[in-house]
N, C-alpha and C positions, 0 to 999 in steps of 0.2 A: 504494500500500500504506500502509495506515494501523496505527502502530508506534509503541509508546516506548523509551525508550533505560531500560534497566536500572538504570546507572549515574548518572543525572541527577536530579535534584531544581529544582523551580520552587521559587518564593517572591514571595509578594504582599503589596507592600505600599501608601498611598496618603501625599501632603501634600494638606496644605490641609483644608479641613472641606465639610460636605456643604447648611450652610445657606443661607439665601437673602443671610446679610449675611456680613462676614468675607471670608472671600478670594475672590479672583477666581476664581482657578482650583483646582478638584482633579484631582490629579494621581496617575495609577493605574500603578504600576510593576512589571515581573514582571521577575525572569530569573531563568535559567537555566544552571546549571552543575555540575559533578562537580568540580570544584578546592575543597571544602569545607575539606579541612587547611590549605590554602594561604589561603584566605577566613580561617579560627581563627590563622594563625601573624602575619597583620596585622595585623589587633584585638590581637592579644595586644601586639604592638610598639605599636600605637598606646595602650592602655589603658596601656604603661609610659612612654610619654613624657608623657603625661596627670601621670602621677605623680610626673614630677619637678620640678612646680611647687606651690604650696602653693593658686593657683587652681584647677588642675587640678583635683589631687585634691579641693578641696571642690563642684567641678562634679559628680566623679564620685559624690563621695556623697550628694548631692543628688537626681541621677537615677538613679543605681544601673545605669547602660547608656548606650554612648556614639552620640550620636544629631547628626544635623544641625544640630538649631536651636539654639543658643545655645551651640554648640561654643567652648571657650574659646581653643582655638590658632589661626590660620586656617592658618600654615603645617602644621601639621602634618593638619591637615582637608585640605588640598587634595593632600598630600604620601599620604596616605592614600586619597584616591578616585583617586589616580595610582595606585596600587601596585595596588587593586583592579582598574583598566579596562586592567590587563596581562595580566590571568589567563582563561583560556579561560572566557569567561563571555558569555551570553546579554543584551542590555537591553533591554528592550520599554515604551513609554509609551503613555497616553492621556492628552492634557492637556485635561479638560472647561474649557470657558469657560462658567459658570454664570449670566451676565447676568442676575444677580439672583434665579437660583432657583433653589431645591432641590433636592438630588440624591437619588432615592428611591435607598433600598439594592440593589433590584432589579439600578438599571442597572451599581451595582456588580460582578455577581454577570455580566449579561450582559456587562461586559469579557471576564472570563476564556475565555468563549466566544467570542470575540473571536480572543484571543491563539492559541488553540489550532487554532482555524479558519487564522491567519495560519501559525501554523507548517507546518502540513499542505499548504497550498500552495504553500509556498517547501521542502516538504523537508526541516526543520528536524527538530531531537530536542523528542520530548513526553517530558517528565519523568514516569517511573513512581511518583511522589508529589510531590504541591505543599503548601511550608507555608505559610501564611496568618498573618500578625499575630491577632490573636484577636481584636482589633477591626475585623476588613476586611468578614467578612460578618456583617450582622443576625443571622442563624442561626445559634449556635455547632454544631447539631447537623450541619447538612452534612459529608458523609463522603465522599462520593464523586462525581468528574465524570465522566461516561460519555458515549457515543457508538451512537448503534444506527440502521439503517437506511441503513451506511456504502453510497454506489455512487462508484465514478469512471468516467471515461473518458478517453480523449486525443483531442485534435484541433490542427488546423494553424492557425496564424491564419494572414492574407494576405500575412506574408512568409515562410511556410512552417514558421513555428519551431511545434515540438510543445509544447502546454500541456496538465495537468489540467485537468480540470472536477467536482466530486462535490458531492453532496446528504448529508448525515445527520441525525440528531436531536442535540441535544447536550442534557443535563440535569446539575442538582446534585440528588442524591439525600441525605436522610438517610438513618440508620444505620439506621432502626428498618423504614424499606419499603425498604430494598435486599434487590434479588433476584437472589443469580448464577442462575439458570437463563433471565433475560431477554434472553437470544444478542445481548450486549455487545459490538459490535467493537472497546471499547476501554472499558478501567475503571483513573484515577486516584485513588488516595486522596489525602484533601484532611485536615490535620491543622491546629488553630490549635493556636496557641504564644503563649505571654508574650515580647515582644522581648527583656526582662531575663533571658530563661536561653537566648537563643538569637544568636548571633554574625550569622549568616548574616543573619537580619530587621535586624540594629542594622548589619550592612555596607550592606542594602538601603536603608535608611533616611537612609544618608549619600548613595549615588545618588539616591534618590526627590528628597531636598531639593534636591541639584545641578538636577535639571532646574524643581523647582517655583521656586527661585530666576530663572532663565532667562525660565517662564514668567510669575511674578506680578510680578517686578520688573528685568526685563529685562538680566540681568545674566549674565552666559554667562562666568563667571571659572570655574565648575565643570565646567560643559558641555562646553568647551572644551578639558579633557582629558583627559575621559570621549574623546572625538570622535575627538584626536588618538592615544590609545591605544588604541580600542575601535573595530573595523570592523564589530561585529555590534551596534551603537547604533544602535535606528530608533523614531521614532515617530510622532504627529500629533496635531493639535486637534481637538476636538470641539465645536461647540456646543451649550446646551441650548437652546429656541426650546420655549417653554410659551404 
């Protein structure tokens, strides 16, 4: 059965860049969660300890949103992705290994298809809306990710254990040719946002960096307790091969 959860929201965000030079890796991060108060009541602690240094606060106003990279505290950055990887919350990666080449926006866009596909296998909640950093897909106008020509089955594999099996379509529609009457097995809305008025992308974005650190300079100080406090932490590598 193919279902979202009412109460859930995704969020996408990426590190690293999409060019041929620059970093090694880009890095495609989603999760998933309903603890959104609890995600706002951290930030809010973290953007006050921010504040009681005279660095802090001129980091903060500098970027106007508190973000991974050039984060001025480390204790309290890492004290911060501790408190977030305790909260009933989703993490999903793709770390592209870009060996020198460009990442078209596209394959951006087919992550998410990706992610969604993985969740429906394993059973997982598909969020009844995903917000999107406004910079994630080339298209601001995409609206909606849909699903049509859902089939499943079950079958035994050879040590008996019951598995799904299923086929769909998956698509990003814009606003302007969506059509409810196209017998959708499943329709998310997809919203971009500015990080600066949104907690939830500026919490993502402290995870995103944890793992794009790990990946481009092989440094597992964040990772590692993302790991230790998060049992639903999974991802993998991709390479690109042009």
């Amino acid at each position: 059965m193919l279902d979202y959860h009412k109460f859930k929201t995704g969020y996408l965000d990426e590190s690293g860049d999409n060019g041929k030079r620059g970093t090694k890796f880009l890095v495609l991060t989603y999760i998933c969660t309903n603890d959104n108060k609890k995600i706002a009541k951290i930030m809010k602690k973290t953007r006050a300890g921010l504040k009681r240094t005279k660095k802090g606060i001129r980091w903060l106003n500098k970027h106007g949103e508190i973000k991974f990279s050039g984060f001025p505290d480390d204790h309290l950055r890492q004290k911060t992705i501790e408190n977030l990887s305790k909260l009933n919350i989703q993490i999903k990666f793709i770390a592209i290994k870009k060996s020198n080449n460009s990442i078209h926006p596209t394959e951006k866009a087919d992550i998410l298809k990706e992610l969604i596909v993985a969740n429906a296998h394993n059973k997982e909640p598909i969020p009844h809306k995903i917000i999107a950093d406004k910079d994630y897909f080339s298209n601001k106008k995409i609206a909606y990710f849909t699903v049509r020509d859902f089939k499943e089955k079950e079958y035994s594999d050879k040590n008996g254990k019951t598995k799904n099996e299923f086929s769909c379509r998956l698509e990003l529609i814009k606003k302007e040719t969506f059509n409810q009457d196209n017998n959708y097995n499943l329709i998310v809305k997809i919203r971009h946002e500015n990080s600066r008025q949104n907690v939830e992308l500026q919490a993502l974005d402290l995870i995103s960096g944890a793992i794009f650190q790990e990946m481009e300079n092989k440094d597992r100080t964040y990772t590692n307790i993302i790991r230790k406090h998060n049992k639903n932490f999974k991802g993998f590598i991709r390479q690109i091969i042009k």
